[in-house]
N, C-alpha and C positions, 0 to 999 in steps of 0.2 A: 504226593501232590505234584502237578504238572510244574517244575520249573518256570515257565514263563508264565504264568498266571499271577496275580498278587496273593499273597497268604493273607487274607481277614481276617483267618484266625487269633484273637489275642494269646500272646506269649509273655510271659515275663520278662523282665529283662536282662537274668542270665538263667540261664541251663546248663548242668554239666551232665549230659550221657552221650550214649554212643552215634546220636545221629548229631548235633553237635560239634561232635569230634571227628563223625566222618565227613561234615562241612568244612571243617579249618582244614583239610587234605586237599578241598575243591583245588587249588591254585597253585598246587606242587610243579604244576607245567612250566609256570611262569619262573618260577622260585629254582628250582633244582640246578637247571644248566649252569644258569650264568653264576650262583652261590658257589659253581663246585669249582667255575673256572676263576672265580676270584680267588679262591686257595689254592688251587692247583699252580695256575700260571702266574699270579700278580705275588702271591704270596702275601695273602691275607692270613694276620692270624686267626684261624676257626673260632677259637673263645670268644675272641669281639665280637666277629662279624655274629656268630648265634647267639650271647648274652644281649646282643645290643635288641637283635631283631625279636628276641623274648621278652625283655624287658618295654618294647617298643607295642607288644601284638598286645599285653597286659595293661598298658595305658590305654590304647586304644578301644580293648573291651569295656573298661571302667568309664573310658568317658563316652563315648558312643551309645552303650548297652544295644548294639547291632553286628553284625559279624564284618568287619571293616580288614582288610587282608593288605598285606604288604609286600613289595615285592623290591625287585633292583630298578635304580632308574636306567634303562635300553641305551640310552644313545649315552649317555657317560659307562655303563657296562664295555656296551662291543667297542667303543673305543679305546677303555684303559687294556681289556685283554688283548685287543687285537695291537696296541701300540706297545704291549708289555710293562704300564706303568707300576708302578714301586707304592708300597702300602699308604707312602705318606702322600701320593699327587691325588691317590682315591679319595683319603679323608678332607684334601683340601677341598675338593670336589663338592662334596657334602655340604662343608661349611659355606663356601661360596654361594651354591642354590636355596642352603637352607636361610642364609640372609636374605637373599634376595625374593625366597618366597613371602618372610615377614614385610617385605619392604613393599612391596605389589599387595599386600593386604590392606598395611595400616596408612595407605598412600589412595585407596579406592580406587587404583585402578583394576584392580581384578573385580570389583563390584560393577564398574563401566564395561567392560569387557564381556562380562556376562551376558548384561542387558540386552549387548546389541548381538547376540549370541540365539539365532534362531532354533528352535525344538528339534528341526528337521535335519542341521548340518550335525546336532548332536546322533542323531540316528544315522545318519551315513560315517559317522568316525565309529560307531558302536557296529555297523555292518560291518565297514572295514577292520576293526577288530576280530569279529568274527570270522569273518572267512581268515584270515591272517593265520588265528587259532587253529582253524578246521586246517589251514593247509601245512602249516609247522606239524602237525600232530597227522599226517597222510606221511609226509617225511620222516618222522620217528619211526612210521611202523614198519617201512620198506625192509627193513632187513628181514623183519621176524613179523610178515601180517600175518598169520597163526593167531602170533600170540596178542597182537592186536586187536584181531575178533573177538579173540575170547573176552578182551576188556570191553570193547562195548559189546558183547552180550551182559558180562555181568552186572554193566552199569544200568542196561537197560530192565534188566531182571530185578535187581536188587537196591537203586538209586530209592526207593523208599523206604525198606524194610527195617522195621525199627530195631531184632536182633542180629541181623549180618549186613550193616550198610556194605555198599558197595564199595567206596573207596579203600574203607578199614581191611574188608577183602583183600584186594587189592593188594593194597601193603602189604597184607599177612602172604598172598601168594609172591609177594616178590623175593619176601625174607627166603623165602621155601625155594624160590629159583636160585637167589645167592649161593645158598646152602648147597646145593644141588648141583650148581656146575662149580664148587668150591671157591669161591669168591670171599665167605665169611671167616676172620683174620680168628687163627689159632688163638693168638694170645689177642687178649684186648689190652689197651692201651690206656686203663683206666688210673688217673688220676689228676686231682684239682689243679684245674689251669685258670686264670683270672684274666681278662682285658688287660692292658698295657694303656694309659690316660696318658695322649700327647695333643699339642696344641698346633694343628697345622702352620705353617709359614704363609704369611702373605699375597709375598712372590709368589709359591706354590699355587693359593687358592686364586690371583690373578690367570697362573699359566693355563692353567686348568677350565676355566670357565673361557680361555679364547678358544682350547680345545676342541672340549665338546660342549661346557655349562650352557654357552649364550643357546646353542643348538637345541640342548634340551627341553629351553622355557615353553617354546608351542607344545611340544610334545606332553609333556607334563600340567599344562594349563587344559588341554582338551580332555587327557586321557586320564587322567590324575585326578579332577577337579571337577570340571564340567559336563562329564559324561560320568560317573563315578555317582555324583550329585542327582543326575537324571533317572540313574536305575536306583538311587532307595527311595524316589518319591514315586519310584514305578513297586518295586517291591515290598516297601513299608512308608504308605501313605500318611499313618501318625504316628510318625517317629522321622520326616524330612530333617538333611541336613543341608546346613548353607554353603555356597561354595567357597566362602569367608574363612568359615572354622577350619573345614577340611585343609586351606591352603597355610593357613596360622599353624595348624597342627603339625604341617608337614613342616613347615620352614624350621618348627623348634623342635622337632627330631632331629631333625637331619642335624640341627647343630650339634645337640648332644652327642649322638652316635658320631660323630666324625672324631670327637674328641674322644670317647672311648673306645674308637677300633671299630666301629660301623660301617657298614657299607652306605650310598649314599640310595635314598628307599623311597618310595610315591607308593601312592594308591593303585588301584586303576580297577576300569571297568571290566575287565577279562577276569581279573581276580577276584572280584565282589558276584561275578556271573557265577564262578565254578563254585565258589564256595555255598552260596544259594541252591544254585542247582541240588548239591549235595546235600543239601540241610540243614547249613546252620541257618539258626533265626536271630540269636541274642547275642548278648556279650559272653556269654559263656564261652561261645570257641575261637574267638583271638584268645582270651583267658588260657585254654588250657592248651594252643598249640604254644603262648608263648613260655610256661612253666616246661614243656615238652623240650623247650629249644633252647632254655637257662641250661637246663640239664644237661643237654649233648652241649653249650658249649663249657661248662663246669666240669665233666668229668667225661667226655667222648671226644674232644676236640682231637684227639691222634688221630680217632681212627673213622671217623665220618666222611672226611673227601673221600678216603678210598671207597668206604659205603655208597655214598651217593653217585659215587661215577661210575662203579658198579649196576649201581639199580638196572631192572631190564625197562629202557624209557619206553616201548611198547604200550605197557600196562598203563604210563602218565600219557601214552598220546591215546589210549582209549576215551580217559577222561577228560583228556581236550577237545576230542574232536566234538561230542556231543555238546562241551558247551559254547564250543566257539557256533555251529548250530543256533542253536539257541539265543547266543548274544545275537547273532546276525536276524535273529528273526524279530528284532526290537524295533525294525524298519516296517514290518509288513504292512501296515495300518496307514503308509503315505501313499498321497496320490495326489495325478497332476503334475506341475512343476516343481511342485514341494519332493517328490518323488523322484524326478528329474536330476535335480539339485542333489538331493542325497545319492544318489547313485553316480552322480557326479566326482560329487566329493570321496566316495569310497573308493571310488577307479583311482583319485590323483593320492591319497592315500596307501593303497596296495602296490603302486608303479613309484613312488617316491618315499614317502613317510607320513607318520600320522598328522604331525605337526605342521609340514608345506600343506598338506592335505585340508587340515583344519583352515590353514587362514587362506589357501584358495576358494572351499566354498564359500567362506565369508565375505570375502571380496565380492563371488560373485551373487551370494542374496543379495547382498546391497546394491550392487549395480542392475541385479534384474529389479529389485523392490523400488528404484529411481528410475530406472524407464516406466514401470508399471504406472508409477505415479506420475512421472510425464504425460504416459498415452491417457490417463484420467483427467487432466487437467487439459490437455488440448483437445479432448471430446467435449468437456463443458464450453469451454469458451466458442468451442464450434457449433453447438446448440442453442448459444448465445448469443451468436451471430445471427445461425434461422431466426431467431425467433427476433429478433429487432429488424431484419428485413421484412418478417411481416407485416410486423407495427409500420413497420415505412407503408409497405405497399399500402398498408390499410389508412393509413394519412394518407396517401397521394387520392385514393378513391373519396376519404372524405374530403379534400379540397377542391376535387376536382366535381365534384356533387354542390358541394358550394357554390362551384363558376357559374354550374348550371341554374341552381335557384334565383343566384343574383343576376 
């Protein structure tokens, strides 16, 4: 089934097979980098960070029953790795956003926000995603575009097939590349590692949100929230989620997971695209990629960063490129200045960030939507004028008709 199309099909509410499973793969683009450089550089421990985001993909599926994907929040990510911050200023991170999501919930003003939140700036953040995607995912492949074609052929070939999904492909051919240029670890590293339960510091969770947190709120209310929102009532019409829940939900993960060794995590629309694209329909595949990721971090936490930074990222920028594609094509249907506006907004988006980008278009619907409404109101009242000049002139002929009678 065409990706961007809506699926009418009825589905249950969860599925566990192979296409499913090669949907909760959609969003490895998103997910992979920046997971490997929070262990690699920051010194994350792997256990938290994958029990938290397992245990996180499994609530998810349960309460949702839709394939609902999780990823790192960007602008607290590239700033804890690139400032090199320490496991505990991440978790503060978390905590700090995650309150702050409950408090924009049960405060309405994320419910105001929405409102005045036109359909159109949400398609030029969803363009601007897209191309974002397509073009991160042109960059993965420059080393090796070989071995890039070959992913989007496959994905192109096999993105339906019910017995060799594409993604699962994918994966099974990268294992096969590891193996191949010997990257796969003689010995495995296998045994039970659990989370470490600490209670960020204050101080911490203050430094931390003057950092990057306050930065990250547009960013995560557009991309997170409001555009996330907008493609399930694009892709499951009766099963819409509010932007209310979605923002609730996030604010009380992120608290949890910060306290168990989590990374600090959002929604977003890039990763609800890939994973769609690929097939999931239900709650089944957060369900079973997050039982997949209990497990790597229960008994593989040794030896997975060196896996995943390993990985040949060619093959995940195959499956990027086509969905960022695709997410961009969620704009096609505007026109006019609606279209204007949204290509607007995606320009100030792609040239700055998603979040200036989001509350630049916003500004300016409103300011074009108050002239619009200006130039309507001083057309009326200039019609109004004609048309009482009339009446004048047309009193002046009847008194002057008058003079004459009398």
């Amino acid at each position: 089934m065409d990706g961007d199309i809506t699926d009418n099909r009825h589905h249950p509410d969860f599925e566990f097979n192979l296409r499913e499973l090669a949907g909760s793969m959609g969003d490895f683009g998103t997910l992979f980098p920046l997971a490997v450089s929070y262990i690699a550089i920051n010194g994350m421990n792997p256990a938290g960070l994958f029990i938290m985001l397992g245990l996180t993909n499994i609530a998810l599926g349960l309460i949702y029953r839709l394939p609902m994907p999780l990823q790192p929040k960007k602008i607290v990510a590239i700033t804890a790795i690139t400032q090199k911050w320490s496991p505990d200023l991440i978790y503060a991170s978390g905590l700090g956003l995650g309150l702050l999501w409950i408090l924009l919930t049960v405060s309405g003003l994320l419910r105001w926000l929405v409102r005045i939140t036109p359909d159109y700036i949400v398609r030029g953040i969803q363009l601007a995603l897209g191309i974002t995607l397509a073009w991160q995912a042109l960059q993965w492949m420059r080393p090796e575009p070989l071995l890039g074609l070959v992913a989007v052929v496959i994905v192109l070939l096999l993105r339906s097939n019910r017995y060799a999904p594409a993604s699962v492909v994918l994966m099974v051919l990268g294992v096969i590349i590891l193996a191949w240029r010997g990257n796969l670890p003689e010995h495995w590293d296998l045994r039970l590692t659990l989370p470490v339960i600490a209670v960020p510091r204050w101080e911490d969770v203050w430094k931390t949100m003057l950092l990057a947190g306050f930065a990250q709120i547009p960013l995560s209310i557009s991309n997170a929230i409001i555009a996330p929102a907008a493609l399930i009532r694009d892709y499951f019409p009766k099963k819409s989620v509010s932007e209310e829940k979605l923002m609730l939900n996030m604010g009380v993960m992120n608290v949890f997971s910060s306290i168990l060794g989590g990374m600090p995590m959002c929604h977003g629309a890039g990763g609800l695209a890939g994973q769609y694209y690929f097939g999931a329909r239900t709650g089944g595949a957060p369900i079973m990629e997050g039982v997949i990721e209990i497990l790597i971090g229960l008994f593989l936490s040794g030896s997975i960063a060196a896996l995943m930074a390993a990985f040949p990222m060619p093959l995940i920028a195959g499956m990027m490129l086509l969905v960022g594609i695709q997410l961009a094509r969620t704009a096609r249907n505007l026109r006019g200045w609606e279209l204007a506006l949204a290509l607007a907004t995606a320009a100030l988006s792609i040239v700055t960030n998603i979040g200036i980008g989001f509350l630049g278009g916003l500004v300016a619907a409103h300011l074009l939507k108050a002239v619009r409404r200006r130039g309507t109101e001083d057309g009326g009242r200039g019609t109004g004028d004609g048309k009482r000049g009339t009446e004048d002139r047309g009193r002046g002929t009847d008194d002057g008709s008058s003079t004459t009678i009398h």
